[in-house]
Backbone and ligand atoms as CSV (ligand in chain L), in Angstrom:
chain,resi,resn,atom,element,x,y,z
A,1,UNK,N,N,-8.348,-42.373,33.575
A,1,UNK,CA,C,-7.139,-41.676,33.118
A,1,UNK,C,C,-5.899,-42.332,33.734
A,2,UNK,N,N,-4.602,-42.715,32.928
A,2,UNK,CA,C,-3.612,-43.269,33.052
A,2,UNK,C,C,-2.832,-42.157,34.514
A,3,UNK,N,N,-2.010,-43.026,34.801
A,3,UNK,CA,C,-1.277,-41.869,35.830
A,3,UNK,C,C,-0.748,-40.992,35.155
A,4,UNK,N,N,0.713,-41.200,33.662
A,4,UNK,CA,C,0.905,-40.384,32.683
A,4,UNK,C,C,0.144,-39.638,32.053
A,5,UNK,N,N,-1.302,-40.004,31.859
A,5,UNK,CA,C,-1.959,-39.018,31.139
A,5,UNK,C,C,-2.501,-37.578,31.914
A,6,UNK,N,N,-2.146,-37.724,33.004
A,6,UNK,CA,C,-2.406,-36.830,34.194
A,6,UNK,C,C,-0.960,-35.925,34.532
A,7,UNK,N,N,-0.149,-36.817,34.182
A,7,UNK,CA,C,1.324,-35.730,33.908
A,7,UNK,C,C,1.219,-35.091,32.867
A,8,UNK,N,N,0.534,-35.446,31.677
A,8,UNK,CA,C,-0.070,-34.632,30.640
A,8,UNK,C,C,-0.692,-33.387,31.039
A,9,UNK,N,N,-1.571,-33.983,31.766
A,9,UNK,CA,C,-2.904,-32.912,32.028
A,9,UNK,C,C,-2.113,-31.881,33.353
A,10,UNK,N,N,-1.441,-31.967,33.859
A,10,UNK,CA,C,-0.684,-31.293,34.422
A,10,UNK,C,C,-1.613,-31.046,35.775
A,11,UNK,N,N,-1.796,-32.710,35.958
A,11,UNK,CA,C,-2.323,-32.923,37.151
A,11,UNK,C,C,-1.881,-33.455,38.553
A,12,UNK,N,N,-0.745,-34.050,37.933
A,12,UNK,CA,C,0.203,-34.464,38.666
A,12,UNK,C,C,1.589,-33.795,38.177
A,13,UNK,N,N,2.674,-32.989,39.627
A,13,UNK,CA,C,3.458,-32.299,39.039
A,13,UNK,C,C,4.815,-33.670,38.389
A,14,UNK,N,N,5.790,-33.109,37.595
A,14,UNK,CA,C,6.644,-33.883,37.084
A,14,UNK,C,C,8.052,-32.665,36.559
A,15,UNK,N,N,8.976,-33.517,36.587
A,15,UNK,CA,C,9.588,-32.457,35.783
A,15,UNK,C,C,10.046,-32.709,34.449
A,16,UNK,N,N,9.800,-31.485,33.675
A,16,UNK,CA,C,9.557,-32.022,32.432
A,16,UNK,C,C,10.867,-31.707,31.779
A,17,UNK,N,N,11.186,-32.338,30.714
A,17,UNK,CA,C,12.069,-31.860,30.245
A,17,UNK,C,C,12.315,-31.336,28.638
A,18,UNK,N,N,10.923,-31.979,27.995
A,18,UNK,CA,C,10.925,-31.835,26.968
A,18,UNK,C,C,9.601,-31.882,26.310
A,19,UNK,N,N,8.107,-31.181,25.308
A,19,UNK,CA,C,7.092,-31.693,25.190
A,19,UNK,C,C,6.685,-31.130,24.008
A,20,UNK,N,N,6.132,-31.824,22.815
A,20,UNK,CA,C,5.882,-31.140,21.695
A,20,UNK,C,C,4.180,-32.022,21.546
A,21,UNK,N,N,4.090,-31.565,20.119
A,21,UNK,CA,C,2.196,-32.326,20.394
A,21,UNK,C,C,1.776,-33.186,20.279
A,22,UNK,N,N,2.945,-34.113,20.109
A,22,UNK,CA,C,2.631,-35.920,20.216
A,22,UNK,C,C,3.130,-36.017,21.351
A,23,UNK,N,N,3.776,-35.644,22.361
A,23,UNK,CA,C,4.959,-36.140,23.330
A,23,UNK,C,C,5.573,-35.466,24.435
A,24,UNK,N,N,5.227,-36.155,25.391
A,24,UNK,CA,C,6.152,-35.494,26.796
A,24,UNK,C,C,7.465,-36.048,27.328
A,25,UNK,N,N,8.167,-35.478,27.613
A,25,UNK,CA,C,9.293,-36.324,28.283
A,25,UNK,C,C,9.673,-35.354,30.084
A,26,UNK,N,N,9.893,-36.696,30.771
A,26,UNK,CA,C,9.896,-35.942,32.227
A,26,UNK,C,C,10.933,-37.353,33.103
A,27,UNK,N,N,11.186,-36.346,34.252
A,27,UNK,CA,C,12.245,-37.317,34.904
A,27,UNK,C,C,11.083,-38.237,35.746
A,28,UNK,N,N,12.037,-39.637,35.595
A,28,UNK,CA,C,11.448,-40.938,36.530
A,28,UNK,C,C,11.427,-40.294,37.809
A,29,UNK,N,N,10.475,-40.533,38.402
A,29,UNK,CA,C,10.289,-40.488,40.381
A,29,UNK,C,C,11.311,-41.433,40.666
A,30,UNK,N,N,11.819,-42.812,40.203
A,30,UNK,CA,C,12.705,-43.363,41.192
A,30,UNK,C,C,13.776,-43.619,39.987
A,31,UNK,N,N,14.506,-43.405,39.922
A,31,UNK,CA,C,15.843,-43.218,38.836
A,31,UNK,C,C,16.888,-44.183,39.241
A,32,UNK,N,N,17.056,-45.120,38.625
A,32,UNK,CA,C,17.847,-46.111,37.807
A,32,UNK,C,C,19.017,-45.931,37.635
A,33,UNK,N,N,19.404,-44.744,37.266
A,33,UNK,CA,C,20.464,-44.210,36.896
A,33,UNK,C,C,20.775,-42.719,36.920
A,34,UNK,N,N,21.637,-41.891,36.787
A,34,UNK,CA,C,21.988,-40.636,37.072
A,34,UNK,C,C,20.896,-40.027,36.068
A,35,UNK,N,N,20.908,-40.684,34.801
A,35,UNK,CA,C,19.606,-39.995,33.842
A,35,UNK,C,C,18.740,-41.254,33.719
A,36,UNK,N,N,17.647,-40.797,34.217
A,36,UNK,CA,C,16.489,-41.330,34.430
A,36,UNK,C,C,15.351,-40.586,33.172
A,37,UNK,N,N,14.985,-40.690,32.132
A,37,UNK,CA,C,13.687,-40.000,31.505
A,37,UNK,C,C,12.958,-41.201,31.401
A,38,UNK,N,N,11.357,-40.054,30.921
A,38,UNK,CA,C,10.581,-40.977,30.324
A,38,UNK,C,C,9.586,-40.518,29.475
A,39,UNK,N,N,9.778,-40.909,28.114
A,39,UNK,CA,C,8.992,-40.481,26.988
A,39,UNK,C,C,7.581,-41.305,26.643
A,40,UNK,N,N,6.859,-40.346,26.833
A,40,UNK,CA,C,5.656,-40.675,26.649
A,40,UNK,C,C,4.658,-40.322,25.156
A,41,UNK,N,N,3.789,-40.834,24.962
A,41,UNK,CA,C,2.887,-40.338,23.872
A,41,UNK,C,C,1.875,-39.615,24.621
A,42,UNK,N,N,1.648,-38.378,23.693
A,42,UNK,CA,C,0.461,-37.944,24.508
A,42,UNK,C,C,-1.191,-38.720,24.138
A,43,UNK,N,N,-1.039,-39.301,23.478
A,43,UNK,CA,C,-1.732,-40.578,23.158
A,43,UNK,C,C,-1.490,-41.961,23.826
A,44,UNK,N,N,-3.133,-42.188,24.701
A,44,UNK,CA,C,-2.708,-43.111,25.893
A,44,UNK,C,C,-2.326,-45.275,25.067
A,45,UNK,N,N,-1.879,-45.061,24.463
A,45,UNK,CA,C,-1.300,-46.172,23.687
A,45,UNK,C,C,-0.480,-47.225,24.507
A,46,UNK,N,N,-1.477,-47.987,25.582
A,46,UNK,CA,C,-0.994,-48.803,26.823
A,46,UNK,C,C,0.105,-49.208,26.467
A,47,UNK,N,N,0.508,-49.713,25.525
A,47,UNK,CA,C,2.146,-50.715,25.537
A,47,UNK,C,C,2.241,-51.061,24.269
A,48,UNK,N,N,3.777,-51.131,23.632
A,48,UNK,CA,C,3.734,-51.603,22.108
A,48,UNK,C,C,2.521,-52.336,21.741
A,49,UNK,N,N,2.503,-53.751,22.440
A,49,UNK,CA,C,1.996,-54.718,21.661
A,49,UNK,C,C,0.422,-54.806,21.496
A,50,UNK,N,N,0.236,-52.831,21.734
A,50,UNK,CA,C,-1.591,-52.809,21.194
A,50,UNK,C,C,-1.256,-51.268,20.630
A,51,UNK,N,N,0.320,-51.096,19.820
A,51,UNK,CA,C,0.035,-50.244,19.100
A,51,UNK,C,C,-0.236,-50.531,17.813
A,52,UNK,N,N,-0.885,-49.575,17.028
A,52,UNK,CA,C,-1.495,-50.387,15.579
A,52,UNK,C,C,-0.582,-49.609,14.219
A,53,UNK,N,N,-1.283,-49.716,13.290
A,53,UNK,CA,C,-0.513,-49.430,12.092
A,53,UNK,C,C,-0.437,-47.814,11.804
A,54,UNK,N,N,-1.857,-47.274,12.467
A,54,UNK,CA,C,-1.983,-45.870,12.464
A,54,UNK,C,C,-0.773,-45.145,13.044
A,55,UNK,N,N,-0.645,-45.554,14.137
A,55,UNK,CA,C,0.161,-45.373,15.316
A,55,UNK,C,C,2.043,-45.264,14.992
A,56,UNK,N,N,2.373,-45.426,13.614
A,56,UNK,CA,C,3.774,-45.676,12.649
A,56,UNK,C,C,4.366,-44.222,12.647
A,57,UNK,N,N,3.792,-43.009,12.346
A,57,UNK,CA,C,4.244,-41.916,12.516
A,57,UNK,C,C,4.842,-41.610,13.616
A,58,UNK,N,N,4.098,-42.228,14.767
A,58,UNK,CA,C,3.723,-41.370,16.495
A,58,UNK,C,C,5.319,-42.122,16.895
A,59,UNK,N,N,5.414,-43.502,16.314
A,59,UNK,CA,C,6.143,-44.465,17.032
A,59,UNK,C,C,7.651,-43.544,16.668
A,60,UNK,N,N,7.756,-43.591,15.264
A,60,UNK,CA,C,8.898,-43.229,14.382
A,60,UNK,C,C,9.394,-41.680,15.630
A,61,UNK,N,N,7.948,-40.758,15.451
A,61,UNK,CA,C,8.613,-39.932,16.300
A,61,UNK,C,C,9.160,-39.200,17.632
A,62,UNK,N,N,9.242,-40.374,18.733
A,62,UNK,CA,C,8.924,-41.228,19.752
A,62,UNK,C,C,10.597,-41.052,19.631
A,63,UNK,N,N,11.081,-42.424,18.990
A,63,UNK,CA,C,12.560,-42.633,18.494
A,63,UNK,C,C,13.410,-41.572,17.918
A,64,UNK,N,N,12.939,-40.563,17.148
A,64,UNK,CA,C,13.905,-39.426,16.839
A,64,UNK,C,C,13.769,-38.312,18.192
A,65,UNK,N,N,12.699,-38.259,18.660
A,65,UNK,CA,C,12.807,-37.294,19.868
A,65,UNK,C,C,13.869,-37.853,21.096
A,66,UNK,N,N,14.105,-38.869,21.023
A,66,UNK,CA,C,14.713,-39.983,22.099
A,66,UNK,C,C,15.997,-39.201,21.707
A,67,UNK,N,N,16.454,-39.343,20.180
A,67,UNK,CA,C,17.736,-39.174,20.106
A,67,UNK,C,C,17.592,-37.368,20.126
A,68,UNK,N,N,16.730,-36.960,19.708
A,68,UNK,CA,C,17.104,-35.175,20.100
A,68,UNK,C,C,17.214,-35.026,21.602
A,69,UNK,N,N,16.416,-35.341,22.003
A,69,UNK,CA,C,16.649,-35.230,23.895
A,69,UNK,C,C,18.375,-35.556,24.293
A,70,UNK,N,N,18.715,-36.555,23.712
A,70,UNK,CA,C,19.500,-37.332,24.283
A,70,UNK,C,C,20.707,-36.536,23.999
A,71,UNK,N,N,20.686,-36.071,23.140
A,71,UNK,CA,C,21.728,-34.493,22.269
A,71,UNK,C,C,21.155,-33.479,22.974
A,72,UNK,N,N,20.262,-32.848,23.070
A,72,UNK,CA,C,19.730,-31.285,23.675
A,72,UNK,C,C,20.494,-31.917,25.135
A,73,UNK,N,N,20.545,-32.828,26.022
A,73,UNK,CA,C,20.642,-33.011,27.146
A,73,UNK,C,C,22.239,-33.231,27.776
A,74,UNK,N,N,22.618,-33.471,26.250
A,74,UNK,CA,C,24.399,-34.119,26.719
A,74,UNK,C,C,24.643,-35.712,26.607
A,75,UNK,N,N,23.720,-36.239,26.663
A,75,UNK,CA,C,24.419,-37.782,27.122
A,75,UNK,C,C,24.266,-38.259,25.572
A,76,UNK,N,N,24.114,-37.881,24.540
A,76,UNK,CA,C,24.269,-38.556,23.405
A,76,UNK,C,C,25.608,-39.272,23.085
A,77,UNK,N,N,26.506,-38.348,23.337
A,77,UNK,CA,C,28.206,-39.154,22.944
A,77,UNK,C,C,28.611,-40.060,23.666
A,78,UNK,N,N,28.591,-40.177,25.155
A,78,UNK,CA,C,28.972,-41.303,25.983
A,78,UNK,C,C,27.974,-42.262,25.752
A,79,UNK,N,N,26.587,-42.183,25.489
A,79,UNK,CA,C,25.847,-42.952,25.294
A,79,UNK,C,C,24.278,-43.418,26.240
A,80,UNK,N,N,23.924,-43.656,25.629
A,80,UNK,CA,C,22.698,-44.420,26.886
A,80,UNK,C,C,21.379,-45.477,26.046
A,81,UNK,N,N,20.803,-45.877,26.839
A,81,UNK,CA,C,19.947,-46.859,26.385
A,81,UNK,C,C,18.818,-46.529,26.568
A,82,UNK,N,N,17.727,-47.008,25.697
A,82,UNK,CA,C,16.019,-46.909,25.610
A,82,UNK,C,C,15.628,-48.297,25.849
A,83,UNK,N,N,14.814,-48.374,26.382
A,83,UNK,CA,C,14.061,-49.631,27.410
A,83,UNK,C,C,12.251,-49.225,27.414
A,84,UNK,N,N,11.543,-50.373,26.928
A,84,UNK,CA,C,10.273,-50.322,26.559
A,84,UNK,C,C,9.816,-51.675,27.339
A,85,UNK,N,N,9.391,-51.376,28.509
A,85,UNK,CA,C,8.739,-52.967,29.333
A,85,UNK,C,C,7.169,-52.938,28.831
A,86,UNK,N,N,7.031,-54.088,28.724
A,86,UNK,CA,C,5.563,-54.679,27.745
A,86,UNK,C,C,5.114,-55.853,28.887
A,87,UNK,N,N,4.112,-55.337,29.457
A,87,UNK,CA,C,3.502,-56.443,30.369
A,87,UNK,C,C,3.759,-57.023,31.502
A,88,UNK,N,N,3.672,-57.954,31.461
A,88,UNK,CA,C,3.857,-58.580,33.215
A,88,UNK,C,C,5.332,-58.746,33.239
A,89,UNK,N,N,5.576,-60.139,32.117
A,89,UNK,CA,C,6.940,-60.251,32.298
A,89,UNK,C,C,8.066,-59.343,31.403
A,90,UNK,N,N,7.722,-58.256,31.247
A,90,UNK,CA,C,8.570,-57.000,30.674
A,90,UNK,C,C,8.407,-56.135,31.298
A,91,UNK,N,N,7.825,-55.994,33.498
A,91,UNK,CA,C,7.726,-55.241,34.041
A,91,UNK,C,C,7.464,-54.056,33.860
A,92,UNK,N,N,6.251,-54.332,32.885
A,92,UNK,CA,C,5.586,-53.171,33.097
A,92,UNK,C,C,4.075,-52.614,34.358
A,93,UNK,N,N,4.639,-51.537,34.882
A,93,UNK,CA,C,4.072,-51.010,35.327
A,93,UNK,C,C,2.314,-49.578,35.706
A,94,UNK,N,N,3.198,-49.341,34.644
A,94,UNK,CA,C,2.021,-48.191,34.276
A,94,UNK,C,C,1.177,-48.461,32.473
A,95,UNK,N,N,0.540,-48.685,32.684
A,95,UNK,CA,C,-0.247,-49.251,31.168
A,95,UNK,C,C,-0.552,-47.801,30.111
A,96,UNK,N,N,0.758,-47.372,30.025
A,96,UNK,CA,C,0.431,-46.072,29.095
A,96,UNK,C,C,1.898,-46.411,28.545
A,97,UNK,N,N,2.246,-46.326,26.902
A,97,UNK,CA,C,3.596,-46.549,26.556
A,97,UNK,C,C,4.429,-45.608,27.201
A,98,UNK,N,N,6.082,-45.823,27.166
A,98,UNK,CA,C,6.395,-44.650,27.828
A,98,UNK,C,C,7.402,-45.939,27.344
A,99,UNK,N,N,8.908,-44.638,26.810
A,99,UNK,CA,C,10.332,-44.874,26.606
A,99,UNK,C,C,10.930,-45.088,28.019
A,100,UNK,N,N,11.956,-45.760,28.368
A,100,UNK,CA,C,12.604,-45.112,29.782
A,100,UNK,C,C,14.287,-44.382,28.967
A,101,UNK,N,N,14.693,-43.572,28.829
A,101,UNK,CA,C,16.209,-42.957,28.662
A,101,UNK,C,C,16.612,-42.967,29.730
A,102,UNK,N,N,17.830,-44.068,29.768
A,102,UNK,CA,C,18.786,-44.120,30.901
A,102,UNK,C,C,20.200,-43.890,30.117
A,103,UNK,N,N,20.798,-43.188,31.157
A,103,UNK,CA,C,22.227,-42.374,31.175
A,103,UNK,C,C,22.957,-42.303,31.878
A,104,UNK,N,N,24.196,-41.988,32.234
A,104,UNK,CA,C,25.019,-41.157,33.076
A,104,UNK,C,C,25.471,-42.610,34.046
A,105,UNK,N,N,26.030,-43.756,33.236
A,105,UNK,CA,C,26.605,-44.536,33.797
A,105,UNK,C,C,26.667,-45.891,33.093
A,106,UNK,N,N,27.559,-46.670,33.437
A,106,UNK,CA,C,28.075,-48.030,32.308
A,106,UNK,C,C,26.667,-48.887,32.868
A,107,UNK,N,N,25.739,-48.627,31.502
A,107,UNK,CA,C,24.897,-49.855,32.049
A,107,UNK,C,C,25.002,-51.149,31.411
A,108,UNK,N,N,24.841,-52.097,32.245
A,108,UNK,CA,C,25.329,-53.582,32.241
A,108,UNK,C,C,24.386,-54.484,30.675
A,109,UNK,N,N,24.691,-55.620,30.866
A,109,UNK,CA,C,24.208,-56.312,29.810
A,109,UNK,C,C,24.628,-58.030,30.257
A,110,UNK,N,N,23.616,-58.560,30.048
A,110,UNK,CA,C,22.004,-58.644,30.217
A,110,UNK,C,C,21.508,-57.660,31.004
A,111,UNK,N,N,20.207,-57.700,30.770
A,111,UNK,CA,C,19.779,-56.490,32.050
A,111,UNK,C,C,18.994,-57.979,32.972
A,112,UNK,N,N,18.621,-57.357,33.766
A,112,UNK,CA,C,18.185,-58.132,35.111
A,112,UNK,C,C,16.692,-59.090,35.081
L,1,5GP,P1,P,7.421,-49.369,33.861
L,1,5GP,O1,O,7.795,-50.253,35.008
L,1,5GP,O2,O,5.916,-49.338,33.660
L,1,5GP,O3,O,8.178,-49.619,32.614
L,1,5GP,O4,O,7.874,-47.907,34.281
L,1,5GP,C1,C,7.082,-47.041,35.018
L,1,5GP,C2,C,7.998,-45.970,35.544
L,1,5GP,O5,O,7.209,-44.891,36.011
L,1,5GP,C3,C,8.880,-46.415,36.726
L,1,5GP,O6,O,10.244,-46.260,36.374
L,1,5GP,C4,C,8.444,-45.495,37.865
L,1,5GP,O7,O,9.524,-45.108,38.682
L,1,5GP,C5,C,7.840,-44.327,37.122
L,1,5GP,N1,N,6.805,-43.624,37.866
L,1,5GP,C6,C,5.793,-44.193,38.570
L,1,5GP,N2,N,5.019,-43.251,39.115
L,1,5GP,C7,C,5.544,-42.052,38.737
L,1,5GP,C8,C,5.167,-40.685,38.995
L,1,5GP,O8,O,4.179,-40.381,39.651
L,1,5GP,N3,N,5.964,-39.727,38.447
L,1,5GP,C9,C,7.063,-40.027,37.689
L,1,5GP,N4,N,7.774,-38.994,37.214
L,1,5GP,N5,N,7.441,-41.290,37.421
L,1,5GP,C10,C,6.690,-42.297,37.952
């Protein structure tokens, strides 16, 4: 079991902020930024590039929950960014997909 899929299972505590029956969303442990989330599938779907064609609904609604959160929460009008790391060199960490929503400050460009 993924570490996320255990924030699922409500095995590990988190705080959540948002969860319907494809999807959890909960704050990062080490935050980036003043808004730190992270949207998950409740389907353990390690990283884009082994999601499949089935998987087109889940993705689509992944991206509209991003932007309802991002409105239910406030930071929709000033703005913020979604960030998806894929692998080694896309620093990824935890092998379960997961959005990051960052907010609540001018983030830069390039990123790092
Ligand atoms: P990645 O580097 O895989 O894109 O992102 C993994 C994210 O998960 C990191 O931002 C890290 O801070 C976060 N994270 C790791 N362990 C935990 C945890 O136990 N709880 C929460 N809420 N976030 C975690």
């Amino acid at each position: 079991m993924t570490l996320f899929e255990k924030i699922c299972a409500r095995e590990i505590p988190a705080t959540i902020v948002h969860e319907d029956e494809h999807c959890i969303c909960f704050k990062d442990i080490a935050p980036q930024a003043p808004v730190h989330l992270l949207l998950i599938p409740r389907k353990p779907i390690p990283r884009i590039a082994l999601a499949g064609d089935g998987d087109q609904a889940l993705l689509g609604h992944l991206l509209l929950t991003a932007g309802k959160i991002a409105r239910e929460q406030g930071f929709a009008e000033d703005g913020f960014r979604i960030v998806i790391n894929n692998g080694r060199d896309g620093g990824e960490a935890v092998p379960h997909l997961h959005l990051h929503l960052l907010a609540g400050r001018q983030l830069e460009w390039p990123p790092g």
